[in-house]
C-alpha positions as CSV (number, residue, x, y, z in Angstrom):
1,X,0.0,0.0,0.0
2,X,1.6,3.4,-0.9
3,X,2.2,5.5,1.9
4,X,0.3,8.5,2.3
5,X,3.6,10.7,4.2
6,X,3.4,13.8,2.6
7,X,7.4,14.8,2.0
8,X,9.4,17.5,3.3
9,X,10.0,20.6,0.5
10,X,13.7,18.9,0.1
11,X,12.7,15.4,-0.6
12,X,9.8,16.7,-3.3
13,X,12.6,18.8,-4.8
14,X,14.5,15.3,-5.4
15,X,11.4,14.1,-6.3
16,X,10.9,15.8,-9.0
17,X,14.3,14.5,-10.3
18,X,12.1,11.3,-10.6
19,X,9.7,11.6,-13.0
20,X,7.1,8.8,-13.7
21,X,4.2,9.0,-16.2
22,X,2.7,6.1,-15.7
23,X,2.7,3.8,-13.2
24,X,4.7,0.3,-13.4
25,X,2.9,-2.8,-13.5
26,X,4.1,-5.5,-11.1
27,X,6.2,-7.3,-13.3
28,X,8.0,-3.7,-14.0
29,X,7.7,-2.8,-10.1
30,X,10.1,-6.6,-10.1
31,X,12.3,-5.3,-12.2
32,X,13.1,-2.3,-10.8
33,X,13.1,-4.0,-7.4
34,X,15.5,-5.9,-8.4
35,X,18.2,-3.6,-10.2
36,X,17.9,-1.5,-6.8
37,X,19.2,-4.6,-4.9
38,X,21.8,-5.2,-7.2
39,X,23.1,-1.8,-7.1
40,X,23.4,-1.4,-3.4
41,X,24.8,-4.9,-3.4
42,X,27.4,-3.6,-5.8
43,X,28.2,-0.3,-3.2
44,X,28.3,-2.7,0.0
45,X,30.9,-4.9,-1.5
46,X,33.1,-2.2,-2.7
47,X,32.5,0.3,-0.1
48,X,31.8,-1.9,2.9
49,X,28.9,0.2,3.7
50,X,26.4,-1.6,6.8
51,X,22.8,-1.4,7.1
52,X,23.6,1.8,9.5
53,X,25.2,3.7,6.5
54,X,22.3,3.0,4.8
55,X,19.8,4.1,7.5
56,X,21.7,7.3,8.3
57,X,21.8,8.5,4.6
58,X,18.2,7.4,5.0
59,X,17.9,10.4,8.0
60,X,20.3,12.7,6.2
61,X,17.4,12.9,3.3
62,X,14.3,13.2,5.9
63,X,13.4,9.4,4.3
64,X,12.9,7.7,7.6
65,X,9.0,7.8,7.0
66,X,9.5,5.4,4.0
67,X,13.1,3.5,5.2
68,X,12.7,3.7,9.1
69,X,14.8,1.3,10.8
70,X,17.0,-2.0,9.7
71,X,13.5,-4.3,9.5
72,X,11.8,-1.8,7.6
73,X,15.0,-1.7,5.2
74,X,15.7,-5.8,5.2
75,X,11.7,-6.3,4.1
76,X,12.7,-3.5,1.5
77,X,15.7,-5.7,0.1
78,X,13.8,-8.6,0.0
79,X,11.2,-7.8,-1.8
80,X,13.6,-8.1,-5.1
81,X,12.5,-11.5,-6.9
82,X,16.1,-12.0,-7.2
83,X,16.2,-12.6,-3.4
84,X,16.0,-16.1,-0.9
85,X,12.4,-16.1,0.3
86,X,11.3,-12.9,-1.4
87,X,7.8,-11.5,-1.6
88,X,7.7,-10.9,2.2
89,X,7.0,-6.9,1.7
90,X,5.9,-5.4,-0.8
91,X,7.6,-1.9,-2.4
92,X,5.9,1.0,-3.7
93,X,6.9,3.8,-6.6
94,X,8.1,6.0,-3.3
95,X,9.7,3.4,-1.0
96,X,12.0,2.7,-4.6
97,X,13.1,6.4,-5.1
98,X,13.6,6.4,-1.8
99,X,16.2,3.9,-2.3
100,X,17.4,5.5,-5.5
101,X,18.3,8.7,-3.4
102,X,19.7,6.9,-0.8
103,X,22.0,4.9,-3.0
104,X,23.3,8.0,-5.1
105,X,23.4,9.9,-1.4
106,X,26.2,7.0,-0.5
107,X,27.6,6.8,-3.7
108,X,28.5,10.8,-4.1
109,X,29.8,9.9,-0.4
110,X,32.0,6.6,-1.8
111,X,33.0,8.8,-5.4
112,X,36.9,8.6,-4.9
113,X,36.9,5.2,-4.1
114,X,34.5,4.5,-7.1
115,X,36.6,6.4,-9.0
116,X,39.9,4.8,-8.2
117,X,38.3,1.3,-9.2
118,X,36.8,2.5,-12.4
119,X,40.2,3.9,-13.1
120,X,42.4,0.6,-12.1
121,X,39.5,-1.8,-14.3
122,X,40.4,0.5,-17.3
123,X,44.1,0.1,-16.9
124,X,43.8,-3.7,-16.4
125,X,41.2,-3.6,-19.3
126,X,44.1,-1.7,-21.7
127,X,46.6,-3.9,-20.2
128,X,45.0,-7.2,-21.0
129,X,45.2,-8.2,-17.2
130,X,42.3,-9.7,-15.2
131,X,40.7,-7.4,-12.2
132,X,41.5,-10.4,-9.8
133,X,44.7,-9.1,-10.3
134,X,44.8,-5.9,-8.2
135,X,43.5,-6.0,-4.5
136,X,41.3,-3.5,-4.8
137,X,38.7,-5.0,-7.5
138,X,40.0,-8.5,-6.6
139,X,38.0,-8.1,-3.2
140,X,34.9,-6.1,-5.0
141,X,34.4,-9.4,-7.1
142,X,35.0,-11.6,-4.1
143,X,32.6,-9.7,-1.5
144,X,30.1,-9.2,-4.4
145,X,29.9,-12.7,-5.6
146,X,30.1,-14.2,-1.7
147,X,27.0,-11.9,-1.0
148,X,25.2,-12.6,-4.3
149,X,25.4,-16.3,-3.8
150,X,24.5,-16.1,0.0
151,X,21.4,-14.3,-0.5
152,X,19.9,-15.1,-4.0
153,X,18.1,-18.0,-4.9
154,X,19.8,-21.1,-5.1
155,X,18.1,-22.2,-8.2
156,X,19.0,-19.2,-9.9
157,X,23.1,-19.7,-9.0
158,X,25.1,-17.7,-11.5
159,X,28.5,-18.9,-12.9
160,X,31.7,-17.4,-11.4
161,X,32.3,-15.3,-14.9
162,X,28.8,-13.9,-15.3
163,X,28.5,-12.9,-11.6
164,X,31.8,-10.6,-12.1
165,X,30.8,-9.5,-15.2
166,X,27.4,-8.0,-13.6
167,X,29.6,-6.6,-10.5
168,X,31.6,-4.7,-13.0
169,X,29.0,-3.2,-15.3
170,X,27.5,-2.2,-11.7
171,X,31.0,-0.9,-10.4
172,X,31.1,0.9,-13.7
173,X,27.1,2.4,-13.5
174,X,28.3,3.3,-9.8
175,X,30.5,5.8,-11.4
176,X,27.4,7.6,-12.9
177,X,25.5,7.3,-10.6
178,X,27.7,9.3,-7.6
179,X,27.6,12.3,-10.2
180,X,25.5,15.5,-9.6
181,X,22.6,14.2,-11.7
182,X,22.9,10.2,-10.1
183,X,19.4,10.5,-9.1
184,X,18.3,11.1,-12.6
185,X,20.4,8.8,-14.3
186,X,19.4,5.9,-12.2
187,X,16.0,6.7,-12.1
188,X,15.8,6.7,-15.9
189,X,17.9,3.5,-15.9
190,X,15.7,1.2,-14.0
191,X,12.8,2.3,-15.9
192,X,14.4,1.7,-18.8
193,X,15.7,-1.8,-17.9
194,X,11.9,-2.1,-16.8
195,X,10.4,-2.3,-20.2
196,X,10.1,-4.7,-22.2
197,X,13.4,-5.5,-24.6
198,X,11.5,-4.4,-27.7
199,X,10.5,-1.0,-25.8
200,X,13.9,-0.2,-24.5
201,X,15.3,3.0,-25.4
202,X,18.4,1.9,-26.1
């Protein structure tokens, strides 16, 4: 059920970074659910960032109406389909840009460290070198893929290669989205990613 807490002047300025024309149907709504996970699963791994981070950018951005406490956030994470008994909590159009601004809030905090492993994965790219290589990105793809197998379903287990290849897109879509206009761009990118293949923008 949406919630009906009017936000502050701030938080509808951000808002309105966020536009939506229609509403998404559920199997949209799962879609975007999902990429949100994924995203902050990508930030935790490089970042280390805990559930308190999370809840204090949560307070930093008068959002605690709509991500109040560490249950409130852990029924928000598993509601992605992706997830190991999902489908406990259900999330609205506002609970997901809540998230949105969080995650941008904590990336824009995490930007020289995002930075510095976007930088060492295009070196190692040019080089011809694998990012296992450097200790940096080595652990990123370690943490990442520990956390992706320890709390996605088992019957949808990844291979080794394809789970670092999403962490790196995601490390690399991290980099946008801790720019000024983050909110935007991941707003627009999970809608996008929402649509049918055939509808895409891209």
């Amino acid at each position: 059920m949406p919630s009906t807490v009017k936000p502050s002047t701030d938080e509808s300025s951000a808002w309105a970074e966020l536009p939506l024309t229609q509403q998404p149907n559920p199997e949209q709504l799962d879609n975007i659910k999902a990429q949100l996970d994924l995203v902050l699963l990508a930030l935790e791994a490089l970042a280390q960032i805990s559930s308190e981070a999370v809840l204090q950018a949560a307070a930093d951005l008068n959002l605690t109406h709509l991500v109040a406490d560490r249950v409130a956030l852990w029924r928000l994470r598993q509601s992605s389909p992706l997830r190991r008994g999902q489908g406990r909590k259900r999330m609205d159009v506002e609970e997901a840009r809540a998230l949105v601004l969080i995650i941008c809030h904590l990336a824009k905090q995490h930007q020289e460290l995002i930075r510095r492993a976007v930088a060492l994965l295009e070196q190692l790219t040019e080089q011809q070198r694998e990012p296992y290589q450097v200790a940096l990105l080595g652990d990123y793809l370690d943490n990442f893929s520990n956390a992706y197998q320890e709390r996605m379903e088992a019957d949808l287990a990844t291979p080794t290669d394809q789970l670092s290849h999403l962490a790196l897109k995601l490390l690399i879509d991290l980099l946008f989205y801790s720019a000024p206009t983050g909110n935007r761009r991941l707003w627009m990118a999970l809608l996008d990613r929402s649509l049918p293949s055939s509808s895409r923008s891209e």
